[in-house]
PABATI-686348 format. One line per 4 residues: their letters; for each residue x, y, z of C-alpha. Coordinates in steps of 0.05 Angstrom, whole numbers, plus 5000, padded with zeros to 4 digits. Layout:
BEGIN
A = X Y Z; ...
***
This chain:
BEGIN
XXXX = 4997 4796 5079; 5029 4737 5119; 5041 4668 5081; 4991 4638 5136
XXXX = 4931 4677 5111; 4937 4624 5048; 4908 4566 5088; 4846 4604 5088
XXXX = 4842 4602 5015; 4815 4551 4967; 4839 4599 4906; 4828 4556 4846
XXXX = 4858 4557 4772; 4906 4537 4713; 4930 4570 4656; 4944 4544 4596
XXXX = 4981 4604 4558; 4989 4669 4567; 4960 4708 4509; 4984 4775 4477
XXXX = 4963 4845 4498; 4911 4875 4461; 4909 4955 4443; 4900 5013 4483
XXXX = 4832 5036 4458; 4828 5124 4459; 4790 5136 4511; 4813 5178 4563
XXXX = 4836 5158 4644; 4794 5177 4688; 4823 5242 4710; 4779 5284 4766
XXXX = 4774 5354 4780; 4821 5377 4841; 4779 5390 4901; 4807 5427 4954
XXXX = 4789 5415 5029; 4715 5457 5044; 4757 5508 5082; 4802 5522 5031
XXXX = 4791 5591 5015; 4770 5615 4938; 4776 5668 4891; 4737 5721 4870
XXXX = 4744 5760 4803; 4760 5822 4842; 4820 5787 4872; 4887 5803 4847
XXXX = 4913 5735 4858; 4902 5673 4877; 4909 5666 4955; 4959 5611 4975
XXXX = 4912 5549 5002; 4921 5531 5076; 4889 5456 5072; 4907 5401 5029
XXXX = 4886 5398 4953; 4864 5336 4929; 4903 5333 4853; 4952 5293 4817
XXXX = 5012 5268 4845; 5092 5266 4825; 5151 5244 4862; 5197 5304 4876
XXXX = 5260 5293 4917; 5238 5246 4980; 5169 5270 4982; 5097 5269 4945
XXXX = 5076 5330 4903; 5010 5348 4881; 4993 5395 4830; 4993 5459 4874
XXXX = 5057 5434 4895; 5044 5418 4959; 5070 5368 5004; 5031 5303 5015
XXXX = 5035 5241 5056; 4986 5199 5054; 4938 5159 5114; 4892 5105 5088
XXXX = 4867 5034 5100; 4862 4975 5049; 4813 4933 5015; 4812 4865 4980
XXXX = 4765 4840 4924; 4750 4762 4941; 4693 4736 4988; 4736 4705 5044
XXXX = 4764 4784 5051; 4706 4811 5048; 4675 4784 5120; 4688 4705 5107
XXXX = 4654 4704 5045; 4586 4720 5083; 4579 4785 5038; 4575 4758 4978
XXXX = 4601 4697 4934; 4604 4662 4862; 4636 4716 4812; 4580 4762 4841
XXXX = 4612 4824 4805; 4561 4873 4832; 4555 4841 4896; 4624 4859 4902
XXXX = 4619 4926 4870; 4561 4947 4925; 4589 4916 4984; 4663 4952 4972
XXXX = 4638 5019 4950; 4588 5010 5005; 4656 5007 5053; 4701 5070 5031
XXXX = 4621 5099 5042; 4612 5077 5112; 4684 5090 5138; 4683 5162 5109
XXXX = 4614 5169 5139; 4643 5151 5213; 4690 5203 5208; 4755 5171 5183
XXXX = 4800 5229 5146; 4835 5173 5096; 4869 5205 5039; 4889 5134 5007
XXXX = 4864 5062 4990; 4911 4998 4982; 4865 4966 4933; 4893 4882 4920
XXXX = 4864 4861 4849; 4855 4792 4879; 4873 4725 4842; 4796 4703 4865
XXXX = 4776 4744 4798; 4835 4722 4753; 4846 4642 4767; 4813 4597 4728
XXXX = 4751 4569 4773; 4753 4501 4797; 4823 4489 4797; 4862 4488 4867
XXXX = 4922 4523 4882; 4969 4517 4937; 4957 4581 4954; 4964 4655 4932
XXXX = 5039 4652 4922; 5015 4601 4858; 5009 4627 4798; 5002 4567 4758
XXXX = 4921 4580 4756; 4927 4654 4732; 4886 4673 4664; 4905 4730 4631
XXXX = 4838 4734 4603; 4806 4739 4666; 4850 4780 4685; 4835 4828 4638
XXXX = 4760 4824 4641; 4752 4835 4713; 4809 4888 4707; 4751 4921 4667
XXXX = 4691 4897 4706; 4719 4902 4783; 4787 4935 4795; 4781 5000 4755
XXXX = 4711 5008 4777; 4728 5004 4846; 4782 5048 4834; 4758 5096 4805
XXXX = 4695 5095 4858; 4758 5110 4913; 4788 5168 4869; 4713 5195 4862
XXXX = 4711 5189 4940; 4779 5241 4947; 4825 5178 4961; 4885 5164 4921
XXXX = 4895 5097 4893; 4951 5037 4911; 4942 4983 4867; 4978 4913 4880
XXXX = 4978 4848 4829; 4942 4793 4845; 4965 4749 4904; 5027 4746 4937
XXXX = 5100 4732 4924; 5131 4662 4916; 5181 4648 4970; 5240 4658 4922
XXXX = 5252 4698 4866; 5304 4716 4812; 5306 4759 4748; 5270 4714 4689
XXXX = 5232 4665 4727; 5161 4654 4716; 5145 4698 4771; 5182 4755 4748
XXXX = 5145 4744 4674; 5082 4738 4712; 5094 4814 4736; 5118 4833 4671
XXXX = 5054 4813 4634; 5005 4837 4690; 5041 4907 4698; 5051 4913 4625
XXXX = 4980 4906 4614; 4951 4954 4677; 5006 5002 4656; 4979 5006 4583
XXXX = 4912 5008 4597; 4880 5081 4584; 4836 5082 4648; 4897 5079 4682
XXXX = 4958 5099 4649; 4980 5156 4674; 4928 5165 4708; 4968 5201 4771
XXXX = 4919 5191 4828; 4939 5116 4818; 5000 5082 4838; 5032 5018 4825
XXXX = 5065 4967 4883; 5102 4915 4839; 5088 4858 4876; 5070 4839 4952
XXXX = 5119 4809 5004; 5173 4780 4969; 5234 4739 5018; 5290 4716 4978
XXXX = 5327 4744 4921; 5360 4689 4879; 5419 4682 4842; 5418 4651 4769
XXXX = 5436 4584 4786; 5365 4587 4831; 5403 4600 4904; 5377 4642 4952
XXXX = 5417 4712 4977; 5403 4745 5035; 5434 4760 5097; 5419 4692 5132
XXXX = 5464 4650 5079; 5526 4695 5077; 5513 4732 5019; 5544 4793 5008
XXXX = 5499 4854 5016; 5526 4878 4945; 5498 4816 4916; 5431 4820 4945
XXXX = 5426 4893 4934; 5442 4882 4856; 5402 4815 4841; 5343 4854 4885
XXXX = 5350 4923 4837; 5348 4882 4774; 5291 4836 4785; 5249 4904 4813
XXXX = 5283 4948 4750; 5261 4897 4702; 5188 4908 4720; 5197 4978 4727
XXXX = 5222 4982 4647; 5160 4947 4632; 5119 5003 4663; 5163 5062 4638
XXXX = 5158 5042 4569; 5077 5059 4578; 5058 5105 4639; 5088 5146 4690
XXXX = 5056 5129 4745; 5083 5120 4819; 5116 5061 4819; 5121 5039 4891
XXXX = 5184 4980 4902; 5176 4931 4956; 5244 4902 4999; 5260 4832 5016
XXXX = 5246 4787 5073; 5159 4809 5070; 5179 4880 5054; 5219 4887 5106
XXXX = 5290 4894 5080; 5312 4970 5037; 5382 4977 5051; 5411 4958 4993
XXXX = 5372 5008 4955; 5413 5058 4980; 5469 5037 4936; 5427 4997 4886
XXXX = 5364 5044 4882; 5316 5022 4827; 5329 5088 4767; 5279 5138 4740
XXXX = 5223 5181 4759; 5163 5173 4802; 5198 5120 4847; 5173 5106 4925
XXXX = 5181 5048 4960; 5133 5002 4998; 5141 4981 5063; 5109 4932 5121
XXXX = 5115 4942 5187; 5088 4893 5247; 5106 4889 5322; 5168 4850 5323
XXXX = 5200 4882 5265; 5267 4922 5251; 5295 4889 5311; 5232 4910 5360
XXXX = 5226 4838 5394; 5190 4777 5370; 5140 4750 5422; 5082 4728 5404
XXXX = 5051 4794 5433; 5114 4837 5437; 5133 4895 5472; 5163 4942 5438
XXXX = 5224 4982 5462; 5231 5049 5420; 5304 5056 5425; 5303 4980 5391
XXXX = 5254 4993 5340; 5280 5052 5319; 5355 5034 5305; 5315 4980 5266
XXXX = 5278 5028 5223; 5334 5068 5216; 5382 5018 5190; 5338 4985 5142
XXXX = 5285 5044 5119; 5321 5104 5118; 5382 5098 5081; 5321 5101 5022
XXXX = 5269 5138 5064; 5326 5198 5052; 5318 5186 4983; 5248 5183 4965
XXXX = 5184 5177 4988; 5158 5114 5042; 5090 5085 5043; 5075 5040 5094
XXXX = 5020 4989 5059; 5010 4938 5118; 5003 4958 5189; 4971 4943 5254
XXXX = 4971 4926 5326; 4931 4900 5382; 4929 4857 5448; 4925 4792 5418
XXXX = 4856 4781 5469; 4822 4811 5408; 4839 4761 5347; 4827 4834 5297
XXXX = 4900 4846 5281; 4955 4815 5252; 5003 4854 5294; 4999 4834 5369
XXXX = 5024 4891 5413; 4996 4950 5458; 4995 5021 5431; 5044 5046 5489
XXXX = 5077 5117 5498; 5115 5148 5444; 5194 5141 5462; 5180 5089 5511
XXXX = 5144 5029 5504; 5094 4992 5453; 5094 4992 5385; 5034 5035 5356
XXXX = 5054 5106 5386; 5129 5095 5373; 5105 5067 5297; 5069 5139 5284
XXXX = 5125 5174 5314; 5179 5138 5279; 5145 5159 5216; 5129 5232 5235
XXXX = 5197 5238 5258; 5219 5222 5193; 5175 5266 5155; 5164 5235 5086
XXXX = 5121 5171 5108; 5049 5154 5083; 5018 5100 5111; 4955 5056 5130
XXXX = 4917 5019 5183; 4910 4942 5164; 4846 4942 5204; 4786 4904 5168
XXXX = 4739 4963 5123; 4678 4926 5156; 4706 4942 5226; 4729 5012 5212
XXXX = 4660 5029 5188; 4627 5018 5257; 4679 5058 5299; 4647 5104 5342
XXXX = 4702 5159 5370; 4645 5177 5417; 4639 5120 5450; 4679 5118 5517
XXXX = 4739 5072 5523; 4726 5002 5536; 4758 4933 5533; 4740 4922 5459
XXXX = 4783 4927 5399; 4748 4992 5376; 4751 5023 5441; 4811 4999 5472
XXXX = 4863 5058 5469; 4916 4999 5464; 4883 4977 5399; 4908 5015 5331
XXXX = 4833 5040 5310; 4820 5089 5363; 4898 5120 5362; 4892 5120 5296
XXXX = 4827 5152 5281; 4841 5211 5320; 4913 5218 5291; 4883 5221 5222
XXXX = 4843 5278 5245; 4905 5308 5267; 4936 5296 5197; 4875 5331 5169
XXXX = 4894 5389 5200; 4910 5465 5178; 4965 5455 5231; 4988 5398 5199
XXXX = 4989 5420 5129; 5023 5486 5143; 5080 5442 5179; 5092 5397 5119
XXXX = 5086 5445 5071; 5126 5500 5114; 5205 5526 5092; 5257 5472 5109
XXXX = 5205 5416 5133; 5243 5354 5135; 5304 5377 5109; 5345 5348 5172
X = 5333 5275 5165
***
């Protein structure tokens, strides 16, 4: 989320210490049964063998190669939307207020309800555990990017009380799990700052906890948005100082290994890394990529990114914005899986995106058709519409195209929509999971 969402916030807290982990206790994550689309075909006893399924199996995923795997070893990439814990996020704190844990509970379950109930084939949930729940009350901030408020206690009781619930509510629903740490990235970083210990006790703590450990419907981004890497003597790196992309690429790798030891040494969840400059920078990790299993790799993507244009509502050239995603993206994106965890467009008439731009034609102009295209194109890239839950619930696919942001076919919700149907598909799934499928990129 963008740094000028923070003057919104009034996030309050200060923390005095940060106390030790308690144990696991022996209870079991919350593990579902599979469940395979309705027209997946079944077996009877007389069968021989079990038929091959033709739709998508909602099960337990791994990382194999550059792609997703689920149990029956198909291929998945996932479409979702997001969803944010605190009162301002939740419709301007008109929802629901004070520490109201089950006025949170209802109102967020009551969401991933209404937007499956209008139609929307997600397969995923960004789920932010926000710093509203873990900051001590009463304290001001500067923003999210502060840390200086966080409790760990709190942390740890709404972990229990709001997070899990709601995730395991979404995993209940058929949609896999991202899970991101409370509030959002300071504008420099290095390897041992108070930041960096800040992730290590949060993620040491989710990663251990037996809800969630292992728990492979769930996966983990490290943190959101970070900009600069920084050196030991506190200087920023990056390609706007004259740093050498060998020492961004290694001072970036570290600080993102570090956290992903922390995790390793409990769980092996998806770890999703994020790139510099708002998640917008991966290069490096071609040379430098963060080591072990289960590794993916977050990404944003707004109009006027990877070198598309930066007006205030931009068009979009294709040719542009592709070199763009190609030299920053897929040097990992050949590596390992993508997901694309903020993401949206509009005319800017409509004040409902972050992203101001028209959907356009695919290979021409705008930015939303040449987004989904990009990411088809490249065959291994899960991603999600930024669109508020609240406003996602009300679309209406049958109601004719207008001049509003959910019926304007230059807006992302009504593209969108119908492309997730597409992506829900037995056409689709028998081209991902067919002989050879993205093999060539």
């Amino acid at each position: 989320m963008k740094r000028y969402v923070l003057n919104f916030l009034a996030i309050s807290a200060l923390v005095v210490g940060l106390v030790s982990c308690g144990k696991d206790s022996e209870s079991e994550p919350y593990i579902p049964e599979p469940v395979p689309n309705p027209e997946t075909p079944t077996t009877t006893p007389e069968e021989p063998e079990t038929p091959k399924a033709t739709t998508f199996t909602f099960s337990p995923l791994h990382v194999e190669g550059r792609f997703f795997k689920n149990d029956q070893g198909q291929t998945v990439i996932m479409h979702g939307f997001a969803q944010t814990f605190s009162p301002w996020f939740n419709e301007q704190g008109t929802q629901w207020s004070d520490y109201d844990v089950e006025g949170c509970l209802a109102y967020n379950k009551g969401i991933i309800d209404q937007i499956l109930n209008a139609g929307w084939k997600m397969t995923f949930v960004r789920q932010h555990m926000d710093p509203y729940w873990s900051n001590t009350p009463g304290v001001q901030t500067t923003g999210e990017n502060d840390i200086s408020a966080f409790d760990y206690n709190r942390f740890k009781d709404y972990l229990d009380q709001v997070f899990i619930p709601m995730a395991e509510y979404a995993i209940s629903s058929g949609l896999y799990v991202v899970m991101r740490p409370p509030g959002v990235c300071p504008e420099k970083i290095k390897k041992g700052d108070k930041y960096y210990n800040y992730l290590k006790i949060v993620w040491g703590y989710v990663s251990r906890h037996p809800k969630l450990k292992n728990n492979r419907y769930v996966l983990f981004e490290l943190c959101n948005e970070p900009i600069q890497i920084c050196n030991s003597k506190g200087q920023a790196i990056d390609n706007w100082n004259g740093a050498t992309f060998d020492e961004r690429g290694q001072l970036l790798t570290e600080f993102m290994q570090g956290i992903v030891d922390v995790i390793r040494e409990n769980c092996d969840n998806i770890v999703l890394v994020p790139g510099l400059h708002y998640q917008m920078l991966y290069s490096t990790f071609e040379k430098y990529p963060v080591q072990g299993k289960n590794i993916g790799y977050a990404v944003h993507c707004y109009p006027g990114w990877y070198n598309s244009g930066y007006d205030r509502e931009v068009e979009v050239v294709y040719d542009k914005f592709k070199d763009g995603w190609d030299n920053e993206i897929m040097p990992i994106g050949r590596e390992a899986p993508i997901v694309v965890t903020e993401m949206d467009w509009a005319p800017e008439k409509y004040e409902s995106s972050w992203g101001k731009a028209i959907t356009g034609k695919a290979g021409k102009n705008g930015f939303g058709a040449n987004f989904i295209k990009i990411c088809d194109d490249n065959c291994n890239v899960s991603w999600l519409v930024f669109t508020e839950g609240h406003l996602l619930a009300k679309y209406d696919d049958n109601a004719p195209d207008g001049k509003t942001f959910l019926t304007d076919p230059e807006a992302c919700p009504r593209p969108v929509y119908r492309k997730y149907l597409y992506y829900a598909s037995e056409e689709y799934f028998n081209l991902v999971n067919s002989a050879g499928y993205g093999s060539g990129n």
